[in-house]
Every structure is written in C-alpha cells, then in structure tokens.
Backbone as a chain_set.jsonl record, in Angstrom:
{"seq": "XXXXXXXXXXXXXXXXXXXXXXXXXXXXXXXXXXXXXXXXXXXXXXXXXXXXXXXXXXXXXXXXXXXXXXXXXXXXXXXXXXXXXXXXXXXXXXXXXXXXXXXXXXXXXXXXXXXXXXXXXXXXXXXXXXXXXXXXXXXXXXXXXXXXXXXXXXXXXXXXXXXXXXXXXX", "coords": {"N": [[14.017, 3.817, -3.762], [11.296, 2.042, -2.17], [7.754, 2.205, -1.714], [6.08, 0.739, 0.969], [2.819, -0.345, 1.467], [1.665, -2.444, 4.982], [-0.232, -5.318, 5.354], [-1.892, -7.054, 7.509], [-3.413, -10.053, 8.595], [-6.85, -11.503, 9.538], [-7.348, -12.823, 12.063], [-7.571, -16.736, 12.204], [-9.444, -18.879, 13.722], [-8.054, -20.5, 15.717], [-5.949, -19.147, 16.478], [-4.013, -17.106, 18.776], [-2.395, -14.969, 17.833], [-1.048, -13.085, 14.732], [0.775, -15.037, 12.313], [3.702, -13.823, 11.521], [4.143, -14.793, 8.847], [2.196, -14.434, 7.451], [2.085, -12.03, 6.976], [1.089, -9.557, 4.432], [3.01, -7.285, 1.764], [2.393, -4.467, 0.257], [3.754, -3.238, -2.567], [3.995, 0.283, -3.334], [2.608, 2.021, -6.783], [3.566, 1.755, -9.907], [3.009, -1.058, -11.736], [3.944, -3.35, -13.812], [3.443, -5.718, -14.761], [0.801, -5.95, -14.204], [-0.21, -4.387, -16.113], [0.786, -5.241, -18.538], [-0.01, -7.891, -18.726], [-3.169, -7.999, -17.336], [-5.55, -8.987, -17.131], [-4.873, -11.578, -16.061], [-3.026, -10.994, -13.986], [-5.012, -10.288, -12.401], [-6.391, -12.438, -12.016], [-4.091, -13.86, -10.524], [-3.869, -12.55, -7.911], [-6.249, -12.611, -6.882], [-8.545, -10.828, -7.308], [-11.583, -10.567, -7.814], [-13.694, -9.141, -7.803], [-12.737, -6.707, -8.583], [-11.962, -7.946, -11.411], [-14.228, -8.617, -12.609], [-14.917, -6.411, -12.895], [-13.553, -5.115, -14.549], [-13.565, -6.438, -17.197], [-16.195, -6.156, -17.453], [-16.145, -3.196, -17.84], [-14.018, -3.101, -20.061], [-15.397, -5.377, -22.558], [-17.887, -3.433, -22.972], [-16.481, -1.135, -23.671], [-15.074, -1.935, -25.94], [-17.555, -2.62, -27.598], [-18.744, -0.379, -27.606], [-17.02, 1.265, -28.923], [-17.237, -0.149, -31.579], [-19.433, 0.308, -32.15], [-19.686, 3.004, -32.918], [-18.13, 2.975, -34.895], [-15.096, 3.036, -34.839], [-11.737, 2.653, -36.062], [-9.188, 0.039, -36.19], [-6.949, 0.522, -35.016], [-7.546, 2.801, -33.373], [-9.462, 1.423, -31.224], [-7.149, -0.689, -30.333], [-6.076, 1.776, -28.719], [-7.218, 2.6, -27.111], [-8.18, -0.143, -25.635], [-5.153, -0.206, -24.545], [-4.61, 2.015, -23.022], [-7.251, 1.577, -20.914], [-5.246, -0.699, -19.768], [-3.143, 0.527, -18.963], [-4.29, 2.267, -17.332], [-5.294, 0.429, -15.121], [-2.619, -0.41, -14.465], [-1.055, 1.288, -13.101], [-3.212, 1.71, -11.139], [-3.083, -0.653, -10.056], [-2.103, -1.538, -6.997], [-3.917, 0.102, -5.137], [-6.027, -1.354, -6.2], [-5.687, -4.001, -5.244], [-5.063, -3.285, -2.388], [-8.033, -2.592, -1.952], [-9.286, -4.702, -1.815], [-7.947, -6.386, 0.03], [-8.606, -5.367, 2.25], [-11.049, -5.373, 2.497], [-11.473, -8.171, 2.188], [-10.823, -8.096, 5.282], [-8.637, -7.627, 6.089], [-6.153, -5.81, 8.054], [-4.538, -2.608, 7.953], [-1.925, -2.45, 8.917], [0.61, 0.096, 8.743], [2.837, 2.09, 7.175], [5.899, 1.317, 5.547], [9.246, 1.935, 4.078], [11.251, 0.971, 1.766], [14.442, -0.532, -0.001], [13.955, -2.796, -1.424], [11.375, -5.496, -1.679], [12.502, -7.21, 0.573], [14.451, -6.02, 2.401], [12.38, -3.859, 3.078], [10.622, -5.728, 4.6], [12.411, -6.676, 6.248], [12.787, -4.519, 7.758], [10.669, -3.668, 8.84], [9.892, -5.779, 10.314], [11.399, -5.886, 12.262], [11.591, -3.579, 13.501], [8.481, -4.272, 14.458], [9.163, -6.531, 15.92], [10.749, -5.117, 18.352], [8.591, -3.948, 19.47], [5.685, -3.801, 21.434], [2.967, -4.421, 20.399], [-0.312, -5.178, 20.852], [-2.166, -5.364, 23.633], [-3.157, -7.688, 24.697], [-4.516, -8.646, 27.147], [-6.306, -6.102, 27.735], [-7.27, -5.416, 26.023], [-6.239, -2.906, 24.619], [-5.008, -1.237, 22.231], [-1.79, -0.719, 20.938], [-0.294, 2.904, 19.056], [1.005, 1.544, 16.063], [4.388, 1.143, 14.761], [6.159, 1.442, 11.961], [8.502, 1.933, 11.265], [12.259, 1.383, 12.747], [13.171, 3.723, 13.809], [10.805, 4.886, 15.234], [9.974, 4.515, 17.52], [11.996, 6.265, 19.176], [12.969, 8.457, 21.273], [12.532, 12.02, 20.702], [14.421, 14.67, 21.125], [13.783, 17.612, 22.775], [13.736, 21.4, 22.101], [14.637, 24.199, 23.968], [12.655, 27.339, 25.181], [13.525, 29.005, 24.763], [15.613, 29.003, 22.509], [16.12, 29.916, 19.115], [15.316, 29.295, 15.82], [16.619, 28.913, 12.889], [16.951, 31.233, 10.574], [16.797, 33.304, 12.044], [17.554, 35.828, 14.147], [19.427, 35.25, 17.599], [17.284, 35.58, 20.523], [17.503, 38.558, 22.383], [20.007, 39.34, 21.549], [22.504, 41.839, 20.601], [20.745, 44.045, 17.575]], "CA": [[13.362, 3.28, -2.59], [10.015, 1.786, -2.823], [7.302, 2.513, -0.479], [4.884, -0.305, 0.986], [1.689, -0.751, 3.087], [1.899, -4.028, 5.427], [-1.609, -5.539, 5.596], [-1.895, -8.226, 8.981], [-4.791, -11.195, 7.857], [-7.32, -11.828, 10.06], [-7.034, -14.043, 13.089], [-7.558, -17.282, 12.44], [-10.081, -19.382, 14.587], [-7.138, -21.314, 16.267], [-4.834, -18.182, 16.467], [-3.752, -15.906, 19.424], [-1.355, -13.905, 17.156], [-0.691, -13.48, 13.681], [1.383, -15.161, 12.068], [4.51, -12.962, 10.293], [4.22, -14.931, 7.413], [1.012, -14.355, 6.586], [1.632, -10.18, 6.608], [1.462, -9.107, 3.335], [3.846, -6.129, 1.435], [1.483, -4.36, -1.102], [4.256, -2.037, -3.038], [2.774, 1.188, -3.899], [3.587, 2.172, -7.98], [3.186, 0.862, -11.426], [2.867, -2.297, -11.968], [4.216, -3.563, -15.325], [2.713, -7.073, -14.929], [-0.805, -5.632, -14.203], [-0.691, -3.731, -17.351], [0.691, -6.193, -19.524], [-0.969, -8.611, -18.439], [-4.533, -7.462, -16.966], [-6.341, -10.225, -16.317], [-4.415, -12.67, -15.63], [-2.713, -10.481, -12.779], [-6.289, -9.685, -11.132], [-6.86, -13.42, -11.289], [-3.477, -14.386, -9.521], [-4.141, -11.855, -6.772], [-7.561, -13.207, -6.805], [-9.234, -10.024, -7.252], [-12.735, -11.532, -8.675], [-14.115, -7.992, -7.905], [-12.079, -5.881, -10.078], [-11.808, -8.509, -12.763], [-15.341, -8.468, -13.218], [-15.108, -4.751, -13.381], [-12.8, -4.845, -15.854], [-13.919, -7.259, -18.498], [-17.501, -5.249, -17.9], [-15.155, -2.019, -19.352], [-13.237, -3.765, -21.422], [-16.434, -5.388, -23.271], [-18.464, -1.874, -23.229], [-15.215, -0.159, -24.446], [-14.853, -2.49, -27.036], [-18.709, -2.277, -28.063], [-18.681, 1.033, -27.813], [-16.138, 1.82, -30.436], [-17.657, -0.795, -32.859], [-20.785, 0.684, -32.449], [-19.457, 3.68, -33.427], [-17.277, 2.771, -36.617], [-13.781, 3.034, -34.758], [-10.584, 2.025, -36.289], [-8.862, -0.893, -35.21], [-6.173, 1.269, -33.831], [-8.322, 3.933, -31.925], [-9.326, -0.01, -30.221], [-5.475, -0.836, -29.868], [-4.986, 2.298, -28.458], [-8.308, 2.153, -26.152], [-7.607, -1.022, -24.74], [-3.845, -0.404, -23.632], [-4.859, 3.145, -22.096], [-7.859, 0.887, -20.247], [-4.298, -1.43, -18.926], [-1.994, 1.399, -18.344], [-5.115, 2.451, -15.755], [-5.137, -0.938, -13.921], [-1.628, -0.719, -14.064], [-1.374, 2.875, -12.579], [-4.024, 1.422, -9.655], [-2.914, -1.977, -9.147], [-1.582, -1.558, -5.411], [-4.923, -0.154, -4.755], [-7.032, -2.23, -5.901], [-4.913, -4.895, -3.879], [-5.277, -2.731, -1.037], [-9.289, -2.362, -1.532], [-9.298, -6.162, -1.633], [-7.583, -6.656, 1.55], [-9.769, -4.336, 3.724], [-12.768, -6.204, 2.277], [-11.383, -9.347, 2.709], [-10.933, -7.769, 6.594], [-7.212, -7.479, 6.889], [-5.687, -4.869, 8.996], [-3.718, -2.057, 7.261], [-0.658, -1.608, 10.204], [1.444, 0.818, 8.655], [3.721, 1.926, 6.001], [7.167, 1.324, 5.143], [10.196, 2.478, 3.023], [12.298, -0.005, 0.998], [15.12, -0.835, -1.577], [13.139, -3.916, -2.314], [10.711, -6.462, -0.74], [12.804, -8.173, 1.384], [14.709, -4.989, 2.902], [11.362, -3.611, 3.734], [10.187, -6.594, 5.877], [13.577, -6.689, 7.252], [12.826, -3.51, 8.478], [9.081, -3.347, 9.33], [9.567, -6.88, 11.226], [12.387, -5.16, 13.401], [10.221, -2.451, 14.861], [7.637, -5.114, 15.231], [8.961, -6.951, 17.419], [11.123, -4.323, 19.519], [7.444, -2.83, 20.146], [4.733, -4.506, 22.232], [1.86, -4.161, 19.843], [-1.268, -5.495, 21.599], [-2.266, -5.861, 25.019], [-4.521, -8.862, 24.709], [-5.526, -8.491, 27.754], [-6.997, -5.228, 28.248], [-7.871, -5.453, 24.659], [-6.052, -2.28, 24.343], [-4.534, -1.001, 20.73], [-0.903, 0.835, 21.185], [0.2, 2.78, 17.773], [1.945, 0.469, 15.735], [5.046, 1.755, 14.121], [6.793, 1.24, 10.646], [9.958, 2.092, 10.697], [12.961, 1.469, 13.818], [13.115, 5.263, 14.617], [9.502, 5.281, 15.275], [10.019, 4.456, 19.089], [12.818, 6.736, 19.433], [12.517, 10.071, 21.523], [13.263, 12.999, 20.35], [14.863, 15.815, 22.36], [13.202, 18.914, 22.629], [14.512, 22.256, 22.085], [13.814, 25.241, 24.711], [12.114, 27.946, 24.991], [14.58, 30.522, 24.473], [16.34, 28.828, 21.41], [15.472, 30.518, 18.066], [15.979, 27.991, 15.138], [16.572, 29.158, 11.417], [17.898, 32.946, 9.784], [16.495, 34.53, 13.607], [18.787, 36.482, 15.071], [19.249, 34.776, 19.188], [16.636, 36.551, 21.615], [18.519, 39.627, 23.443], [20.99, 40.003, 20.705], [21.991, 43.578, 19.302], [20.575, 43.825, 15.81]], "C": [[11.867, 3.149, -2.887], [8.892, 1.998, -1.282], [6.001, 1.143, -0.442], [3.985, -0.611, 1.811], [1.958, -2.243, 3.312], [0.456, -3.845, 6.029], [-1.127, -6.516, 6.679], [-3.652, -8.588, 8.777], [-5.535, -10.938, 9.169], [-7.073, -12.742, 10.868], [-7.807, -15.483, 12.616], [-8.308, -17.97, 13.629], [-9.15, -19.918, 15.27], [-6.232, -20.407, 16.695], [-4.829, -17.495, 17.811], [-3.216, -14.954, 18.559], [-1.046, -14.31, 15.92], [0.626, -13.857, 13.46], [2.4, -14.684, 11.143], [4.906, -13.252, 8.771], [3.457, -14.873, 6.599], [0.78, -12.939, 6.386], [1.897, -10.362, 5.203], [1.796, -7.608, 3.057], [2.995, -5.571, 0.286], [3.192, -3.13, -1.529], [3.582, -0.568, -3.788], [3.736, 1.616, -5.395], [2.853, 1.551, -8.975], [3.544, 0.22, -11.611], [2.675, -2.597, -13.313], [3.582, -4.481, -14.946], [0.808, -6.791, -14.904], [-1.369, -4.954, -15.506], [0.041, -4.261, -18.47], [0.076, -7.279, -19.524], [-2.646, -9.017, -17.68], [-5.378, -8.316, -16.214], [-5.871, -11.686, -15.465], [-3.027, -11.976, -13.89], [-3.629, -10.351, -11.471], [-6.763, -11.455, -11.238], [-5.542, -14.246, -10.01], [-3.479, -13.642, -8.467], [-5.228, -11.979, -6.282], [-8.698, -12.209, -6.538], [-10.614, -9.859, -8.068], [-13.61, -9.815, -8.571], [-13.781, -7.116, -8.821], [-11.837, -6.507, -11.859], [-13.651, -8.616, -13.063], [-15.295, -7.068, -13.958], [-14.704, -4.577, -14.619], [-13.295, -5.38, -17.129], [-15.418, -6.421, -18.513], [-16.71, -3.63, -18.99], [-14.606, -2.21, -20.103], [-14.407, -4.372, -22.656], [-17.211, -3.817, -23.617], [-17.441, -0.368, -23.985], [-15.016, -0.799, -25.567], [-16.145, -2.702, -28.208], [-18.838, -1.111, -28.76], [-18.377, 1.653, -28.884], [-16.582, 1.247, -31.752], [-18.744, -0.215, -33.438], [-20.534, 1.985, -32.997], [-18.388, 4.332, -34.627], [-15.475, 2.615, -36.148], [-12.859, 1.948, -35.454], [-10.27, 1.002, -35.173], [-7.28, -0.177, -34.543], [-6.192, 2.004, -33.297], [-8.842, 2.429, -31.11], [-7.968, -0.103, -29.577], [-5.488, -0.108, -28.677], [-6.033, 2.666, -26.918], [-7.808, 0.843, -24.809], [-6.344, -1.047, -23.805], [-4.351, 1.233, -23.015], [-5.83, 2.583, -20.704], [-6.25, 0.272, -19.306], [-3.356, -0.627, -18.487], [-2.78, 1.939, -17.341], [-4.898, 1.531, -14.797], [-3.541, -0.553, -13.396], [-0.727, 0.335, -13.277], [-2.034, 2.369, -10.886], [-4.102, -0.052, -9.127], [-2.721, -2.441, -8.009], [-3.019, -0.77, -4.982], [-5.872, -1.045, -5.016], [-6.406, -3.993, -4.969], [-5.824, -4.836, -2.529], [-6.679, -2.63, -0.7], [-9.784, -3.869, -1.348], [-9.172, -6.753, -0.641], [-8.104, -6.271, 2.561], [-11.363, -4.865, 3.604], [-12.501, -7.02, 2.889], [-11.217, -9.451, 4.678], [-9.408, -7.999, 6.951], [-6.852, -6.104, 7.527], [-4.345, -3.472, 8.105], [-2.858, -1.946, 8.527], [0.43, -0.927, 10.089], [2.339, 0.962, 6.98], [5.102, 1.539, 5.838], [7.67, 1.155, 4.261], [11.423, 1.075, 2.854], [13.583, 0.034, -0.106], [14.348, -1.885, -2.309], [12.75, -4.406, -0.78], [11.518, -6.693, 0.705], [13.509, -6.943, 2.723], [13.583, -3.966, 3.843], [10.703, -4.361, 4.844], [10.572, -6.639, 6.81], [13.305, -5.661, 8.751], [11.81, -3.058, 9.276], [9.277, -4.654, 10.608], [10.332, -6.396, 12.306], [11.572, -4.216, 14.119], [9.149, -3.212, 15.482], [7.821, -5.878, 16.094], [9.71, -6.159, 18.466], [9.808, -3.397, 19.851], [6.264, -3.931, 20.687], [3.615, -4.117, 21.182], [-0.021, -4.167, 19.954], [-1.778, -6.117, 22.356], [-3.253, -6.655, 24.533], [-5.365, -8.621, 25.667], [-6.621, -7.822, 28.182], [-7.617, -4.973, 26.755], [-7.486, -3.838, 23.774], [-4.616, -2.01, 23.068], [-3.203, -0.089, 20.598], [-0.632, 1.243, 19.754], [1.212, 1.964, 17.738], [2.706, 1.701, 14.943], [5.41, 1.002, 12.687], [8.02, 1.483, 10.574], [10.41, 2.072, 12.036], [12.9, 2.542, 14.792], [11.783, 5.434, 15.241], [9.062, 5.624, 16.61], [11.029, 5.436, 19.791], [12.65, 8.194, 19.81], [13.237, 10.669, 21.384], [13.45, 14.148, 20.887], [14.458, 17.004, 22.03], [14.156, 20.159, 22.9], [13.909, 23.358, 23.269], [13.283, 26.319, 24.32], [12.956, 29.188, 24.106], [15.618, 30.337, 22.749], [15.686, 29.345, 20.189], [15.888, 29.419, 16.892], [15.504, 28.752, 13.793], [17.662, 30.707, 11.419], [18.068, 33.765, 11.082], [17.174, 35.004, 13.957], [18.708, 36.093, 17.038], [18.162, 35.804, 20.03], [17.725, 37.05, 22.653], [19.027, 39.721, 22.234], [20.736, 41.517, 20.247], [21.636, 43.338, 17.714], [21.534, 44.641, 15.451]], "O": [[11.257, 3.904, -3.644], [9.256, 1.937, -0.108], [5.295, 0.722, -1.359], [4.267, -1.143, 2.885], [2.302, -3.077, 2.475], [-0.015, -2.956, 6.738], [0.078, -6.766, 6.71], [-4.657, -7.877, 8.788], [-4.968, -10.193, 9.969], [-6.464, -13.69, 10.373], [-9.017, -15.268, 12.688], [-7.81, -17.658, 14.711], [-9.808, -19.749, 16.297], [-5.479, -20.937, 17.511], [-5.997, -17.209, 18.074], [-3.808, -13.878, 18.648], [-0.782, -15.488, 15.681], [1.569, -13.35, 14.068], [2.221, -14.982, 9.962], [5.514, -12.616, 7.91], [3.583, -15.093, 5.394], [-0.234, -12.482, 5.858], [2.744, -11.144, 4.772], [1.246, -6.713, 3.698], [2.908, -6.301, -0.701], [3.568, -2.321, -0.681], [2.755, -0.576, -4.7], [4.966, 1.623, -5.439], [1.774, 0.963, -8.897], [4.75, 0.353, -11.821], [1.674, -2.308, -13.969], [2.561, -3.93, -14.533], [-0.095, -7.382, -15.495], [-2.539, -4.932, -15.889], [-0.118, -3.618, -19.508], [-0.455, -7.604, -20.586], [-3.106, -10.154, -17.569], [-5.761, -8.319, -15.045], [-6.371, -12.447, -14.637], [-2.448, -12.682, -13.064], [-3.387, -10.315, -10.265], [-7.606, -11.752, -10.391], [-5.831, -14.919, -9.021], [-2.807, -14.28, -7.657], [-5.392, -11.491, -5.163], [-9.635, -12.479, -5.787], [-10.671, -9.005, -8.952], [-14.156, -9.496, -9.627], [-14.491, -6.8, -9.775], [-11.652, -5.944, -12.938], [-13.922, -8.7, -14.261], [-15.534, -6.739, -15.12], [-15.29, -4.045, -15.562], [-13.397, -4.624, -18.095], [-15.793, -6.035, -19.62], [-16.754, -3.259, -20.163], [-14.59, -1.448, -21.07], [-14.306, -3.807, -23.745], [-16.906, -3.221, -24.651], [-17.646, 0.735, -24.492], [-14.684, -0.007, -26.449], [-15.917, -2.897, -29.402], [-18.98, -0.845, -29.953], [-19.061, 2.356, -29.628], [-16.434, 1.834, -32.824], [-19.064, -0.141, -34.624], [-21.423, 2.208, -33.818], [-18.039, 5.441, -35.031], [-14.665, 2.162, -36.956], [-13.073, 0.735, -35.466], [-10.647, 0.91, -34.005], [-6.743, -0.635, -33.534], [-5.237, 2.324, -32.591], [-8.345, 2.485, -29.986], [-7.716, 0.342, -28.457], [-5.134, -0.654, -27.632], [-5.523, 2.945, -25.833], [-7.342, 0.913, -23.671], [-6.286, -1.609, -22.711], [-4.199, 0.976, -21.821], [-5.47, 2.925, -19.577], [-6.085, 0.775, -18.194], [-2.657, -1.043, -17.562], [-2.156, 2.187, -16.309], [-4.358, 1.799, -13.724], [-3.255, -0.421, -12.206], [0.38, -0.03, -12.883], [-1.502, 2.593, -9.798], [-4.791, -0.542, -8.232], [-3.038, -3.602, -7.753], [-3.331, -1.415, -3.98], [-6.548, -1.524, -4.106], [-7.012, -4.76, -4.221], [-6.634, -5.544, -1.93], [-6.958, -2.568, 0.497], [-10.774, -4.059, -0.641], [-9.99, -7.58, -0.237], [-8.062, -6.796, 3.674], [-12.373, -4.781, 4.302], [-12.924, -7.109, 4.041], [-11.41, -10.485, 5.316], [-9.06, -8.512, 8.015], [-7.693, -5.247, 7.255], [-3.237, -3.903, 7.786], [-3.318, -1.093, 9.284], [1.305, -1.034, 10.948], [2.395, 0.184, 6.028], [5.237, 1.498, 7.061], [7.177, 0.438, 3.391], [12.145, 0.497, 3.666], [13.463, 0.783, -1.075], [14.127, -1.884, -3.52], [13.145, -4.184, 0.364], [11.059, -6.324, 1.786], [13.076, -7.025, 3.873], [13.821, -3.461, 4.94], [10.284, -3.806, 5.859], [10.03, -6.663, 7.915], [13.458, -5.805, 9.964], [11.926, -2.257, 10.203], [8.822, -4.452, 11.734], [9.808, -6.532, 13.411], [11.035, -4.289, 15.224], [8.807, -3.05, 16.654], [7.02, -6.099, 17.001], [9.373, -6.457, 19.612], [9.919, -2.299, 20.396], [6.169, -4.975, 20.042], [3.438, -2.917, 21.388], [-0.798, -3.427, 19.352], [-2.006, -7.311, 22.166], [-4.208, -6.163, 23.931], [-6.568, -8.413, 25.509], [-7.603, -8.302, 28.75], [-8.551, -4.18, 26.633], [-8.046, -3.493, 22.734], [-3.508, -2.544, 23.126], [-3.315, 1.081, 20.234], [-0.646, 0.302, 18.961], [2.021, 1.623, 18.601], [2.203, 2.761, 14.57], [4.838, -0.057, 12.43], [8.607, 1.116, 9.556], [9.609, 2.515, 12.859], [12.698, 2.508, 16.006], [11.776, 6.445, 15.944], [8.254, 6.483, 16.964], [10.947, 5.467, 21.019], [12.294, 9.053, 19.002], [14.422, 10.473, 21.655], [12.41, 14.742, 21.173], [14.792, 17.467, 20.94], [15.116, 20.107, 23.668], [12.692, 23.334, 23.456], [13.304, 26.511, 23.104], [12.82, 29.909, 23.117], [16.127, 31.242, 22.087], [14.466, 29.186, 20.232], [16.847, 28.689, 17.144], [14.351, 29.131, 13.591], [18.678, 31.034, 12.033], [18.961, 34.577, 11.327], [17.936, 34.128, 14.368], [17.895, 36.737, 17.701], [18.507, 36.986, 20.029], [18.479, 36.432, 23.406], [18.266, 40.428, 21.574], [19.768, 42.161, 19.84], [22.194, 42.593, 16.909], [21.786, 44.811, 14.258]]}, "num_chains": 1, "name": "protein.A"}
C-alpha cells in the first residue's frame, strides 16, 4: 500500500470550485525515475528550483573531487549517491514545489496504486461538505471514507485490556 498527499491548485480567476482533475497525488517513497534519471525528472515536474540546486551540487561535487585528484570511480560513485538523494526526496521536493506554487495540501491517503487512492480520497470528498463559501468557513477535510464515521464510546465503568472488571474478587 502506498501512501499519498492530495495537493488542491489554486482557484482559478473564473473558478468557484476546484476542479477534481486538477488535484494532484504526490506518492510518498523512492522514486526510481528521479534517481535514474535526475534531471530530466525535475524538469518534467517542472521543478526549476531544485534543478538549479542540483546541477549547482552536482558541478561543485564534481569540481571538488577533481580538484582534489579523485578517481573516476570515487566520481561514479559520488554522483549516483548525489541521485539516490534526489531519489530518496523526490515526493518532497514535489511537495515543497506545490506549497510555493500556493496549492493546498488537503490530506493524506492510503493506496494499492494511483488510481485506487483517488478512488478513495474522491469518495470522502464528495460525501463531505468541504467549504462553506459562504461564511467563508473551513470544515476538516477528511482522507479516507471512515473519517466521517462515529465512533461509539465506551463507559465509564468498562475496564479494557489484562484489568480485572471493577468490583471483581481478585
């Protein structure tokens, strides 16, 4: 099971309400494509922030070592430790992307895959009223079906675990 924050874009000048196709699923995890491929992942996610970053460490890491006589496979082994990082923090830096760019983090949810997760996040979303427009007031949003679901309280007198019942003879 995979776990995934759902970002919600910005409104739109024309918009009352977002549109559900514009939420995005960040999966949280390691990301083989980000760390085999590095740059060309942080440019299709269009993360112009972190790809600067990177090619600044990636140049200065690659200086670095020259400047100081390294083998070309202490480099090798430099560089893919540099992409097994990205690829380690790829769903954040996503996620620090999206809160810049001013999207809305509204929750987490649990998956087998993508599509299962939406399934499941879009279902609570709409069996829940999410925001009063009018009063401009914010109810929690949920993530998962159960989220709305009350749960029955136990009394006072019930003991719960190894306890022996209140009154009983020991």
């Amino acid at each position: 099971m995979s776990i995934y924050t759902v970002h919600e874009p910005p409104l739109k000048a024309h918009e009352s309400v977002t549109e559900p196709e514009r939420f995005v699923f960040v999966r949280d995890g390691f990301s083989f494509w980000a760390f085999l491929l590095t740059p060309f992942w942080m440019l299709r996610y269009r993360l112009w922030l972190a790809l600067t970053g990177y090619v600044m460490v990636a140049v200065a890491l690659l200086v670095g070592l020259r400047l100081i006589g390294a083998s070309a496979t202490v480099t090798i082994i430099a560089s893919a430790l540099l992409s097994l990082l990205v690829g380690f923090e790829a769903a954040t830096m996503r996620r620090f992307t999206l809160s810049r760019r001013g999207w809305t983090n509204v929750g987490i949810v649990v998956g087998d895959d993508l599509e299962s997760a939406e399934r499941r996040f879009f279902d609570a979303w709409v069996g829940k009223a999410w925001i009063d427009r009018s009063s401009g007031n914010v109810e929690p949003r949920a993530s998962s079906p159960a989220a709305g679901v009350p749960v029955s309280r136990r009394t006072a007198s019930e003991v719960i675990g190894l306890f022996p019942q209140p009154g009983a003879p020991r």
